[in-house]
N, C-alpha and C positions, 0 to 999 in steps of 0.2 A: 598302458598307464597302470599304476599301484592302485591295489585298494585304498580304500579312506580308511581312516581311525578318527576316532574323538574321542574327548575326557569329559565324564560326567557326573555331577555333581552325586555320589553315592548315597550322602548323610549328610545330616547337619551336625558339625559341630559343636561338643563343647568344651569350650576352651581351646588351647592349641591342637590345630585341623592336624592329621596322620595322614600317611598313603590311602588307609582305609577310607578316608573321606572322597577318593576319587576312584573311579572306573573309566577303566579303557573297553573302546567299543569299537569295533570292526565294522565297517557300513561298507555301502557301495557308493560309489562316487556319483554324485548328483545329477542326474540329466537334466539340460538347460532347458526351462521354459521360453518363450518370446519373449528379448527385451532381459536376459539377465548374460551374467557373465559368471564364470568359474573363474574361480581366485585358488591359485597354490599357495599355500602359507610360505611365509621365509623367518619373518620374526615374529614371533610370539611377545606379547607385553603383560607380564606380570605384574600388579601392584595391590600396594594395602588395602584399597580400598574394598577388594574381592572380598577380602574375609569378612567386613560388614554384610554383605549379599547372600552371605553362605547362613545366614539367620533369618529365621521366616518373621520379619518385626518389620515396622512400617518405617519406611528412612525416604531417602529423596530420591531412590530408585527401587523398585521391586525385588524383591529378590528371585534368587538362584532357585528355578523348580528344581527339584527329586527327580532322578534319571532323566534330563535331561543335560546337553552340552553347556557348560561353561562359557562365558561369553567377553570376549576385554581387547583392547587393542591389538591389532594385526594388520602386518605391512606384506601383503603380496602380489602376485605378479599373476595376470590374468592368462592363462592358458589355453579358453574359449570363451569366445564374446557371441550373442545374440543380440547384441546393441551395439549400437552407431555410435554411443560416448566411448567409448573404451575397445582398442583394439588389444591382437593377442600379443605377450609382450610388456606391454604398460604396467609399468607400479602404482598399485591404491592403498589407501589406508582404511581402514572401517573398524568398526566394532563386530567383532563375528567371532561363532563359535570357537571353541578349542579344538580346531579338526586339523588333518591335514589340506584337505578340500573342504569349500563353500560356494556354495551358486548363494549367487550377490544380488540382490535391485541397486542399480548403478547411482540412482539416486541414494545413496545411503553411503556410496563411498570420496573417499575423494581422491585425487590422482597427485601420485607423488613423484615430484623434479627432483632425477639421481643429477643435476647438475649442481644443486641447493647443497648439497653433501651427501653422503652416505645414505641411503634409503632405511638406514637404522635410526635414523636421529630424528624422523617421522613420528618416532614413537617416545622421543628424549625430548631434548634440548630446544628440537624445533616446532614441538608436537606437544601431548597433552600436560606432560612435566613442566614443560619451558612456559606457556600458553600460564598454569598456574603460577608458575612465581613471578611471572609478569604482572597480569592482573591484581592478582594478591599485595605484591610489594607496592607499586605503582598507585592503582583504584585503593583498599583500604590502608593501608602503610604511608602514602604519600609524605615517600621516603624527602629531606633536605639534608643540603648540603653542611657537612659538619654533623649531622644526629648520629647517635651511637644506635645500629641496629643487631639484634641479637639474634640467630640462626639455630633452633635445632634440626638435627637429622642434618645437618650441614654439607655431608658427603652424597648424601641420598641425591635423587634426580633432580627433585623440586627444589631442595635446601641448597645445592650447588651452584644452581644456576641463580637463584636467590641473592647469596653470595654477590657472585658476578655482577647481577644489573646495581647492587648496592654499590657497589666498586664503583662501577661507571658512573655512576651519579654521586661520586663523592661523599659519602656517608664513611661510618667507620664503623667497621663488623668486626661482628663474635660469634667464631662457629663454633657446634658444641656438637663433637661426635663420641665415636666410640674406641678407638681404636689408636696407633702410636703412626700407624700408616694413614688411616683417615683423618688424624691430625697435621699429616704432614702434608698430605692432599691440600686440605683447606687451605692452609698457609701459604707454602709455598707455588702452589700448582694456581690454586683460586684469588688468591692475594687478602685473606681475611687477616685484619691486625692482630690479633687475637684469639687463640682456639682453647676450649675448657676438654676434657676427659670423662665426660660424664660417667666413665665408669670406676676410674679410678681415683678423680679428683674428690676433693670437698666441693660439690659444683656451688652452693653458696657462696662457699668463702672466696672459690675459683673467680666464679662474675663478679662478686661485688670487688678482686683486685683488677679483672678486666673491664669493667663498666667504672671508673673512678667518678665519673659525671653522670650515670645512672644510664637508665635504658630509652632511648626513643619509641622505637619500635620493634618488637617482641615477633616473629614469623613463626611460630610455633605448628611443626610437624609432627609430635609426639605426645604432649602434655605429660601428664603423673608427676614424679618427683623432682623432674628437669623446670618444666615448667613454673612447681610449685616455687622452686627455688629463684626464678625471675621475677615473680609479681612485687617482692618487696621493693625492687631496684626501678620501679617506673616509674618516668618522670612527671610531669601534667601534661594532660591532655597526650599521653601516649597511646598509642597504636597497634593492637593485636591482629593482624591476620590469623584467622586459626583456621590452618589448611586438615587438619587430621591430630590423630591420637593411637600414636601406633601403641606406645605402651598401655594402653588399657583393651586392644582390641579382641584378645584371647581371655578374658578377665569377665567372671560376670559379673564379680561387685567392683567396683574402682572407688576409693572414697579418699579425697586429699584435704589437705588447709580449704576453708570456702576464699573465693575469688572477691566475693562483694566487696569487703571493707580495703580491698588494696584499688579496686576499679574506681569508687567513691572517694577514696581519699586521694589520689593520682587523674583524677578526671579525665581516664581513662577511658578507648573506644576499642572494646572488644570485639569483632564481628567474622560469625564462619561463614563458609562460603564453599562452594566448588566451581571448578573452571566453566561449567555445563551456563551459570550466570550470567558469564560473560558471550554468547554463543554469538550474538549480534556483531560483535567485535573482535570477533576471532581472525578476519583477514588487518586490522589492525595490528595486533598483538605480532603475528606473524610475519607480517613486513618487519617491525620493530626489532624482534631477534631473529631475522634473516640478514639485517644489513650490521648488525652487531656480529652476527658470526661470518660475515664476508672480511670484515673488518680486525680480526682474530681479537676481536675484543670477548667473545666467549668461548670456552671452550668445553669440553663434556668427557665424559669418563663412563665408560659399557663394562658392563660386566656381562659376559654371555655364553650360558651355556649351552653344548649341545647336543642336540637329539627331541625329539618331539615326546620323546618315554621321559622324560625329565624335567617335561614344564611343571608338573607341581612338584620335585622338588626346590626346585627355582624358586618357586612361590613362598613355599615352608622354608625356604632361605631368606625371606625376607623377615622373618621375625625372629630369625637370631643377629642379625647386623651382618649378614655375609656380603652383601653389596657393594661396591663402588662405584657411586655413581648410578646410572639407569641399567634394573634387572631386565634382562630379555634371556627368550631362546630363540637359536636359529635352527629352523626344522628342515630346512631347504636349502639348496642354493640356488642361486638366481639362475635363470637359465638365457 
């Protein structure tokens, strides 16, 4: 069996994280205690939310200690089991280190059906990504038939699949990415009515020609200048899910339009959240966008790099817009 490696957090960052923010570290591969199981990585999960972690500030999860491993979604295949849940063979999903190897408490993972789809999509579409724009759209969005719902990050994991359950529940969407490909994604691959350029467009001028009847509900991935540019177009009693704020995450000051007098005059309900809220409900959700994607009523889009030497540029590829769809790396292959 190979040595281990893990990536550990080097520094904290300011502003946008470099190689320099991460270290590679050679270990020895774990001896199992009673009652754990070794896990081989296969896919690594990348997401924005790391770069909040990689700052020593109080947020809704701890942050990232100094010379220690990195820590975020991972779908792997257990190699040696000292527990009676998990034989060797089986796909789990967990939250664990950036390593190649993990000794696991079985209670902490869960066990992933390669009949469900692809044992990548654990980590997308049917997994923490999907799990969020469900709740999100659904619980605060409480999306109707006929409202105009507005999408940024629209291509991204969470924003795509967003999309989608909008579709299906009859709404009428506006995605707003970056790109002439990820616009064409949106559209024609996702079915959104409508998609803006945020990079290229007037995005103002852009949504108020695609929102003609204004905005229902706002699913905001990104905030800064995108966002600021939605709040004049909300209707009464509209709707923000606010999953994240990729544009300001590398930024120590952020400073936009204030939000109040369009919330107040639009008797608006803004409310953030992360997926971690809904936990109780998680085999809900799940069922929901399992029989949606049996049903090819959704569908997903990987972007995946590979090599285990390239998870953080994966990562630092998420905040220049290189994604489509759900970032991963594959470090393994399944055996």
């Amino acid at each position: 069996m190979a040595n281990n490696e893990e990536i550990q957090l080097a520094e904290r960052p300011e502003g946008m994280p470099t190689k320099d923010t991460f270290r590679y570290v050679e270990t020895e591969i774990p001896e199992l205690k009673e009652g754990q199981v070794l896990i081989k990585s296969i896919y690594i999960s990348v997401d924005p939310y790391m770069r909040g972690r990689m700052n020593d500030t109080k947020s809704y999860v701890p942050p990232y200690e100094l010379d220690a491993p990195i820590a975020g979604g991972v779908v792997g295949q257990v190699s040696e089991s000292k527990s009676d849940k998990f034989q060797k063979g089986d796909f789990v999903l967990g939250n664990l280190p950036w390593a190649r190897y993990n000794a696991a408490n079985p209670d902490n993972l869960q066990k992933v059906d390669p009949d469900l789809g692809p044992i990548s999509t654990a980590l997308g579409v049917l997994g923490m990504p999907g799990l969020t724009a469900y709740f999100g759209l659904i619980d605060i969005g409480e999306p109707k038939a006929g409202e105009t719902v507005v999408v940024s990050g629209a291509a991204g994991a969470v924003g795509s699949t967003v999309v989608q359950i909008a579709k299906i529940l009859d709404a009428r969407v506006v995605g707003i990415a970056g790109s002439p490909k990820k616009l064409d994604y949106v559209k024609n691959t996702l079915g959104a009515d409508e998609v803006v350029n945020y990079k290229e467009d007037d995005v103002a001028k852009a949504l108020e020609k695609a929102c003609p009847d204004g905005v229902d509900i706002y699913f905001d991935n990104v905030g800064g200048p995108v966002s600021d540019a939605v709040y004049p177009l909300l209707n009464a009693h509209a709707r923000i899910p606010l999953c994240g704020s990729i544009s300001s995450y590398n930024k120590k000051e952020d400073q936009g339009p204030r939000v109040h007098g369009f919330l107040v005059k639009s008797k608006a309900k803004m409310q953030g959240f992360i997926v971690g809220d809904y936990s109780d409900r998680f085999a809900e959700g799940k069922k929901q966008l399992s029989e949606w994607f049996k049903q090819d009523k959704l569908t997903f889009e990987e972007n995946v790099v590979e090599g285990f030497e390239h998870v953080p540029d994966a990562f630092l590829g998420l905040f220049k817009g290189e994604n489509l769809g759900k970032q991963l790396v594959k470090v393994a292959d399944e055996e």
